[in-house]
Biotite code that builds the C-alpha atoms (Angstrom):
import biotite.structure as struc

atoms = struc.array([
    struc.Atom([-13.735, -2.044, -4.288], chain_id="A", res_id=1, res_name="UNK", atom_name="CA", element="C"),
    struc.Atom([-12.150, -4.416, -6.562], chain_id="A", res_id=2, res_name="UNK", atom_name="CA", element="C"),
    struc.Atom([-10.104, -6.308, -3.447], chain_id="A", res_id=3, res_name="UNK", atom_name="CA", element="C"),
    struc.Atom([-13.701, -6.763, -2.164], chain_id="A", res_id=4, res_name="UNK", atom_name="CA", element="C"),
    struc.Atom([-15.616, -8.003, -4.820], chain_id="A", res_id=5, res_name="UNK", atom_name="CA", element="C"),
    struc.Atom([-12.283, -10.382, -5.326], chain_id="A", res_id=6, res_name="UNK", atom_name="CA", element="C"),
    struc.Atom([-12.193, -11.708, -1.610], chain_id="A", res_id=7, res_name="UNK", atom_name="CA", element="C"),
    struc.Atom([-16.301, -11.995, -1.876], chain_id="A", res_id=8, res_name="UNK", atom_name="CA", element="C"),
    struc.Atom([-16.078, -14.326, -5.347], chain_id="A", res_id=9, res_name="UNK", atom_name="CA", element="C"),
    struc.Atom([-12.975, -16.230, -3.853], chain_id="A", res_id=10, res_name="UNK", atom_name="CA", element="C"),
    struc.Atom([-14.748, -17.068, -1.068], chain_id="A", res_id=11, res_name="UNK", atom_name="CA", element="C"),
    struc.Atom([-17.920, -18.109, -3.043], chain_id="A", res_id=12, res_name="UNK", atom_name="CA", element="C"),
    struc.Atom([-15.336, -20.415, -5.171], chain_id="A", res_id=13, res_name="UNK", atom_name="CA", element="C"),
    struc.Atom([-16.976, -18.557, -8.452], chain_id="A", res_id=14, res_name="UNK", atom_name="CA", element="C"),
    struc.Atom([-14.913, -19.648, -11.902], chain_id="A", res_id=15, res_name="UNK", atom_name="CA", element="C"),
    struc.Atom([-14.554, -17.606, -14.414], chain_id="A", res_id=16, res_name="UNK", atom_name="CA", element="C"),
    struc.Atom([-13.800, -18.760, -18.128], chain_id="A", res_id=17, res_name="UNK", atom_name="CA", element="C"),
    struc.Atom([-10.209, -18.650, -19.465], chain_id="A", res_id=18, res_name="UNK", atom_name="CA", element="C"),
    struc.Atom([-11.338, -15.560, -21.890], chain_id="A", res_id=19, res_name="UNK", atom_name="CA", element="C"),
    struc.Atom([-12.587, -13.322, -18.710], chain_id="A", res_id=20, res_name="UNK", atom_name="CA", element="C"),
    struc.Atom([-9.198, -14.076, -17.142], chain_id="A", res_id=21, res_name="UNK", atom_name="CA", element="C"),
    struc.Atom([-7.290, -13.104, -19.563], chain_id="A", res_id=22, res_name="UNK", atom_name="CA", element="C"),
    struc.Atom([-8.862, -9.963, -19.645], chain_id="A", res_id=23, res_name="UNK", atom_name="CA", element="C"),
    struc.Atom([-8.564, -9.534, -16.511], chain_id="A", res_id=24, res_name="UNK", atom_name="CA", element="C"),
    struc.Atom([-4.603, -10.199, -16.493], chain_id="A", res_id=25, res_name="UNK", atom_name="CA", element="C"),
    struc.Atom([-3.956, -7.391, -19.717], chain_id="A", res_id=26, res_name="UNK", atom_name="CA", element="C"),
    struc.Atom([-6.208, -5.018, -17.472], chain_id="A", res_id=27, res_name="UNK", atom_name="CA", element="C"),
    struc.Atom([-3.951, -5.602, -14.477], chain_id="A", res_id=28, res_name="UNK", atom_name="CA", element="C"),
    struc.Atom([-0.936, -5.517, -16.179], chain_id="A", res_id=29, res_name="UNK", atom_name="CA", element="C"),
    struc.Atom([-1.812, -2.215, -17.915], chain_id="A", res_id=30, res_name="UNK", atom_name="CA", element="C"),
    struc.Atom([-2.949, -1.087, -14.028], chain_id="A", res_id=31, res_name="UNK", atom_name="CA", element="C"),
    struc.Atom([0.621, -1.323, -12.932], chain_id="A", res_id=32, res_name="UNK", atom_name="CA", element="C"),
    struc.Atom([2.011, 0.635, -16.089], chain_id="A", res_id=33, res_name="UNK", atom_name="CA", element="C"),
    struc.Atom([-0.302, 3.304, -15.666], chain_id="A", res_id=34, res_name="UNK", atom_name="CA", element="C"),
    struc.Atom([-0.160, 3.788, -11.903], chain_id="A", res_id=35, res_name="UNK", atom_name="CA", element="C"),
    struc.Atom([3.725, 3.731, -12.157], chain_id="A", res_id=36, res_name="UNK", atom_name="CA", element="C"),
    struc.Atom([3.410, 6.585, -15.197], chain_id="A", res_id=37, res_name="UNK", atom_name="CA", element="C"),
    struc.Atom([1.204, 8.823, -13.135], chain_id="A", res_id=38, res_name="UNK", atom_name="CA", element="C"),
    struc.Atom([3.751, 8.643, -9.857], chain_id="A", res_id=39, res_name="UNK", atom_name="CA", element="C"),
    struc.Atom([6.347, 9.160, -12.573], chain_id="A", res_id=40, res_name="UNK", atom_name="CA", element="C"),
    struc.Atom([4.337, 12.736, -13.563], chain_id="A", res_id=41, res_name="UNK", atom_name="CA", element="C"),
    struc.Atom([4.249, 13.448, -10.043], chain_id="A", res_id=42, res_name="UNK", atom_name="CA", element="C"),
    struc.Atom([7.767, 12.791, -8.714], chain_id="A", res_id=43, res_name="UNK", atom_name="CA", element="C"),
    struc.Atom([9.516, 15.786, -7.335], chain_id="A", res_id=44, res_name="UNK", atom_name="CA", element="C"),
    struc.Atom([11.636, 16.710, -5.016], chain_id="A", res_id=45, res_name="UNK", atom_name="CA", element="C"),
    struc.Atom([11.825, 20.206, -4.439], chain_id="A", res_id=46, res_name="UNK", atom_name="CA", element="C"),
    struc.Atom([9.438, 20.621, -1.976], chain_id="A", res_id=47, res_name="UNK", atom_name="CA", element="C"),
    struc.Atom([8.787, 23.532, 0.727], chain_id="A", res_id=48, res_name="UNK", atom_name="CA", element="C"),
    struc.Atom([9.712, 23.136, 4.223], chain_id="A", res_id=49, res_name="UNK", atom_name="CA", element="C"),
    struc.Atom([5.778, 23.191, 5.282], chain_id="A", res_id=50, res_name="UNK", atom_name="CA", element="C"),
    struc.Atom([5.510, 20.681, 3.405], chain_id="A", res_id=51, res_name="UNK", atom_name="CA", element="C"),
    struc.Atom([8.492, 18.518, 4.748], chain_id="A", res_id=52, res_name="UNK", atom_name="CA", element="C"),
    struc.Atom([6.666, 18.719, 8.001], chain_id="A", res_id=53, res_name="UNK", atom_name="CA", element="C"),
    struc.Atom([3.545, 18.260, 7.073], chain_id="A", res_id=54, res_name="UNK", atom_name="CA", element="C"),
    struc.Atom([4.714, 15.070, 5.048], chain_id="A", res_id=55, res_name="UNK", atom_name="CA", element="C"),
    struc.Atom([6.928, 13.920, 8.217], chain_id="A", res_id=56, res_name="UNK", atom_name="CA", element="C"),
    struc.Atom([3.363, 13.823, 10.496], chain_id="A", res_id=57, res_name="UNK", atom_name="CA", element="C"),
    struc.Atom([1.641, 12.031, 8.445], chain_id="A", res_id=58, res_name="UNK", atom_name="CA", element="C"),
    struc.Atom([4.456, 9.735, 7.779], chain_id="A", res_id=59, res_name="UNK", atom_name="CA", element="C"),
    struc.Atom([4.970, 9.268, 11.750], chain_id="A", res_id=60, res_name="UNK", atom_name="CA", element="C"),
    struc.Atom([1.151, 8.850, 12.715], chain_id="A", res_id=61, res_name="UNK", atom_name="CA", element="C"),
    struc.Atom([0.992, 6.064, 9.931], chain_id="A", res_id=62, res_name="UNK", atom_name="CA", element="C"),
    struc.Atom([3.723, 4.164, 10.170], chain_id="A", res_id=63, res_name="UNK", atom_name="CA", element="C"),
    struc.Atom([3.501, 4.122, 14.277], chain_id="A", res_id=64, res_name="UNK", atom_name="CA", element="C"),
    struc.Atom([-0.177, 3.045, 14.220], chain_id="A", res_id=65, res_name="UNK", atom_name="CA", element="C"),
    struc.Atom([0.858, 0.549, 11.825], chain_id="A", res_id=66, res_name="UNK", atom_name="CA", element="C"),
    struc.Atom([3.580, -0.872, 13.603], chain_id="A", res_id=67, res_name="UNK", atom_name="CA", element="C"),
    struc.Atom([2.119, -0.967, 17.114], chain_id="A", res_id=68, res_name="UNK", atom_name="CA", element="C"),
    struc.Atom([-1.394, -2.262, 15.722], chain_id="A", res_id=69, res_name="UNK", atom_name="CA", element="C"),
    struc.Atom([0.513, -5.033, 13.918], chain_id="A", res_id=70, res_name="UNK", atom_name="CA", element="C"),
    struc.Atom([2.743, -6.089, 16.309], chain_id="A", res_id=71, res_name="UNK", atom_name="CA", element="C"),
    struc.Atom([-0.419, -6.098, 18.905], chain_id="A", res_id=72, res_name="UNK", atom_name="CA", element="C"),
    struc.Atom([-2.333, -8.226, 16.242], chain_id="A", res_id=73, res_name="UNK", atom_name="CA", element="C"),
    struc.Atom([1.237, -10.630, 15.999], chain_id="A", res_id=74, res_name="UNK", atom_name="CA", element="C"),
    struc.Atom([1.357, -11.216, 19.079], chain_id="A", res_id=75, res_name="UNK", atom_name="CA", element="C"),
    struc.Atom([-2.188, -11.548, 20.622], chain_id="A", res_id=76, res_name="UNK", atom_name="CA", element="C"),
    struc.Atom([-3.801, -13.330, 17.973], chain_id="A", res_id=77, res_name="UNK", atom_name="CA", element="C"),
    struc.Atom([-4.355, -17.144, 17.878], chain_id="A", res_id=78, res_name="UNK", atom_name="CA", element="C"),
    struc.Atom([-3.918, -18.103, 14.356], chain_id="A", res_id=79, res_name="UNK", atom_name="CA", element="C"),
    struc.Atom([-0.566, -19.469, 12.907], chain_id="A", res_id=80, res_name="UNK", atom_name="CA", element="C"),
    struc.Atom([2.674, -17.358, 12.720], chain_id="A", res_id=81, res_name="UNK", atom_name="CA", element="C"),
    struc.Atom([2.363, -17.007, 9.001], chain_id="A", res_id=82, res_name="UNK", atom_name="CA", element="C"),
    struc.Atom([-1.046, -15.398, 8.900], chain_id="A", res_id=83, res_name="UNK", atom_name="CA", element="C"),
    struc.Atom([-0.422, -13.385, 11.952], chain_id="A", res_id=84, res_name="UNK", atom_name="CA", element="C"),
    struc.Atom([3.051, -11.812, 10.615], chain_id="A", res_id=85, res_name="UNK", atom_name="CA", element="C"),
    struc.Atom([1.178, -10.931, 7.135], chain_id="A", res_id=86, res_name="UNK", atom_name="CA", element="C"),
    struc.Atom([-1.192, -9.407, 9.034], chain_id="A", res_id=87, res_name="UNK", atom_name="CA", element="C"),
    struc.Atom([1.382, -7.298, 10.979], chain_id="A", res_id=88, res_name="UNK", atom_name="CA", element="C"),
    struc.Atom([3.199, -6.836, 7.250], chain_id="A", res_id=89, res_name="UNK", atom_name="CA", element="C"),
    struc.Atom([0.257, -5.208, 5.656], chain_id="A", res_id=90, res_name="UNK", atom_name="CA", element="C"),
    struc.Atom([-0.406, -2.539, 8.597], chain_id="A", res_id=91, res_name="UNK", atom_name="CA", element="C"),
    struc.Atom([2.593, -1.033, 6.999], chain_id="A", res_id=92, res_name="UNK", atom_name="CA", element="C"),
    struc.Atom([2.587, -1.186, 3.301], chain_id="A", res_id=93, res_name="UNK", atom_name="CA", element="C"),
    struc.Atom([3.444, 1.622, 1.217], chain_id="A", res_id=94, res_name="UNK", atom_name="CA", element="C"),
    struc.Atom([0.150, 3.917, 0.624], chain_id="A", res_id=95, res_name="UNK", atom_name="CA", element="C"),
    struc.Atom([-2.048, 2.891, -2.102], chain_id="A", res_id=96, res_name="UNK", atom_name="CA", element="C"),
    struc.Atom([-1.421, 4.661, -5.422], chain_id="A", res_id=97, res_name="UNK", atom_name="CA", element="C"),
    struc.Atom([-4.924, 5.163, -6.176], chain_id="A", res_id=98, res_name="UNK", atom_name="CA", element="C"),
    struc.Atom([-4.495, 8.347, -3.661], chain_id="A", res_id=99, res_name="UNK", atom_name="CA", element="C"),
    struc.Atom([-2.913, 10.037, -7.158], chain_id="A", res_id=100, res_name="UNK", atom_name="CA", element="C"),
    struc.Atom([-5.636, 9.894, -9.016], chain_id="A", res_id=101, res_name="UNK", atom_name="CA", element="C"),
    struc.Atom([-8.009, 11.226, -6.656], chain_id="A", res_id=102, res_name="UNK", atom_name="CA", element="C"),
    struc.Atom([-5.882, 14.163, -5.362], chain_id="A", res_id=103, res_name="UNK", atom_name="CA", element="C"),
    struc.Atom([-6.498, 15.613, -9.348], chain_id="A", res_id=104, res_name="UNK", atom_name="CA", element="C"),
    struc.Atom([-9.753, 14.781, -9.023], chain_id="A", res_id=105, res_name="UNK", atom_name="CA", element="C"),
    struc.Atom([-10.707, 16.319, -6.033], chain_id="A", res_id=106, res_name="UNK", atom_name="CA", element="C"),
    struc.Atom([-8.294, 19.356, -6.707], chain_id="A", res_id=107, res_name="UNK", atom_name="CA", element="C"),
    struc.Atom([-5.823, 17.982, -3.861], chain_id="A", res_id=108, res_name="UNK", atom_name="CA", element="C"),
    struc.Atom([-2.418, 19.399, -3.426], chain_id="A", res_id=109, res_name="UNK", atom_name="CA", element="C"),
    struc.Atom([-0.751, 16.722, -6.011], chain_id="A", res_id=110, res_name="UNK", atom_name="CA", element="C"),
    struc.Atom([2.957, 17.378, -5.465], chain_id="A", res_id=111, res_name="UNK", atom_name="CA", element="C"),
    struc.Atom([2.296, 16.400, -1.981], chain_id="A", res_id=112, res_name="UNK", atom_name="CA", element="C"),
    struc.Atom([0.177, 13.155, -2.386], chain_id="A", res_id=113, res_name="UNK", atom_name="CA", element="C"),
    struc.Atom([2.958, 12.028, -4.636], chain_id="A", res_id=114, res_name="UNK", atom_name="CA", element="C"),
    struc.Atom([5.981, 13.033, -2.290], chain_id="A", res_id=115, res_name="UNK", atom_name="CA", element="C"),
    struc.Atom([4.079, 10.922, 0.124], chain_id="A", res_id=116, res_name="UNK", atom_name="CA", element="C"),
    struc.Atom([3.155, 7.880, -2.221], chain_id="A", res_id=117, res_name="UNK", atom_name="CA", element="C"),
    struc.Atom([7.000, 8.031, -2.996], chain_id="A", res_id=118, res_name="UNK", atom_name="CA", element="C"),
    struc.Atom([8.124, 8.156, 0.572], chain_id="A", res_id=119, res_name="UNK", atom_name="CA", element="C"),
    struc.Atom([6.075, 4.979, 1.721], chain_id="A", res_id=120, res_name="UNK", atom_name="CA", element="C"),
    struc.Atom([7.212, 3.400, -0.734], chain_id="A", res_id=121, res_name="UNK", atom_name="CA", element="C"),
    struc.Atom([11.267, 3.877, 0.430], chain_id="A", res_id=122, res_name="UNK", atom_name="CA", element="C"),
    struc.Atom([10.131, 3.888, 3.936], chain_id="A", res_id=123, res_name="UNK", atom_name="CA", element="C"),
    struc.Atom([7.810, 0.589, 3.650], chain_id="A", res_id=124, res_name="UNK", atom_name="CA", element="C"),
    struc.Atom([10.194, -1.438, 2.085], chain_id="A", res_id=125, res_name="UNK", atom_name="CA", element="C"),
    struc.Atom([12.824, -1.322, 4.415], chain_id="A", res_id=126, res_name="UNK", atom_name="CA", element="C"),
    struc.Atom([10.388, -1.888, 7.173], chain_id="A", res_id=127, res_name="UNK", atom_name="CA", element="C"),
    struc.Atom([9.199, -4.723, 5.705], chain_id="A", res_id=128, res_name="UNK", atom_name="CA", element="C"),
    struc.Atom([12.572, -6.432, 5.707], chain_id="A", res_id=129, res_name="UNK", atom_name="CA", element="C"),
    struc.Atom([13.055, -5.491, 9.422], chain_id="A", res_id=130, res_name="UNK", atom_name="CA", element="C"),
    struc.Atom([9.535, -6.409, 10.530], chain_id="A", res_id=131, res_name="UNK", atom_name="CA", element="C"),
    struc.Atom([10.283, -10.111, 8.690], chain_id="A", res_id=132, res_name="UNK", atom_name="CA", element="C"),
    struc.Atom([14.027, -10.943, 10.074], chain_id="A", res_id=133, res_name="UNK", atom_name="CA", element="C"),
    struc.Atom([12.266, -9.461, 13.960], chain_id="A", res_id=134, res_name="UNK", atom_name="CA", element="C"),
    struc.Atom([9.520, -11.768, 13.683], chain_id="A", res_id=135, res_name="UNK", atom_name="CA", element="C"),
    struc.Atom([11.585, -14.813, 12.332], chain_id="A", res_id=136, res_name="UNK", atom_name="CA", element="C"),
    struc.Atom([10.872, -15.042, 9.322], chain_id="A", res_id=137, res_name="UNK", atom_name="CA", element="C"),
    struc.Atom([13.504, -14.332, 7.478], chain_id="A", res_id=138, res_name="UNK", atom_name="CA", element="C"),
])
C-alpha cells in the first residue's frame, strides 16, 4: 500500500517538508533492520523433505512465470531498453519480506515462508545478474 500511495503522490508532484522526510527516512531505515531481524528469527535449514518439494514448486512456478512474462514484456514492448529490461528485472525479484509477518499472523507455516523468503533471495540475485549481461546491459 505504501508503493501506491508513493507512485500516486509522485505522480501528483506533492512536496513534503524537510521534517516529514526525515521521518520518513528513520522509519525506512528502521524498516530494513527490522525486516532483516525477523528473517534472521526465521532462518533454518533443517527442513523436511515435503517441504523441499513443496518449496521447489513454488520456487519453479514463480520464477518461470517471471522469466517468460518478462522477457515477453522485453521484447514486445515499445518503450526504451532501459524501462523495458527493469520491467523484465522486477518479474523476478526476491519475494517480498512482508510475507513473514503475515504468515504469524495468519498462523501460516513460518519455517516455510522464511525458507522461501531466503531462497529468492539466493536464487533472485543471481538471476538478476544473468537477466542484465543477456539483455546487454551489463
Amino acid at each position: 500500500m505504501s508503493y501506491i500511495i508513493a507512485i500516486i503522490l509522485n505522480f501528483l508532484n506533492m512536496g513534503f517538508p524537510i521534517f516529514v522526510l526525515d521521518i520518513l527516512d528513520v522509519l525506512s531505515r528502521a524498516n530494513m533492520a527490522l525486516t532483516l531481524l525477523l528473517l534472521g528469527i526465521f532462518l533454518n535449514f533443517k527442513f523436511e523433505k515435503s517441504q523441499w518439494k513443496n518449496a521447489f514448486i513454488v520456487l519453479i512456478i514463480r520464477y518461470s512465470f517471471g522469466l517468460v512474462i518478462g522477457l515477453i514484456l522485453f521484447f514486445s514492448l515499445p518503450f526504451d531498453q532501459l524501462y523495458r529490461g527493469i520491467l523484465a528485472i522486477a518479474l523476478i525479484l526476491p519475494i517480498g519480506l512482508a510475507i513473514i509477518p503475515f504468515t504469524v499472523e495468519f498462523e501460516y507455516n513460518e519455517r516455510f515462508a522464511g525458507m522461501v523468503a531466503n531462497l529468492t533471495i539466493i536464487i533472485s540475485f543471481v538471476l538478476l545478474w544473468v537477466v542484465i549481461i543477456l539483455l546487454g546491459f551489463g
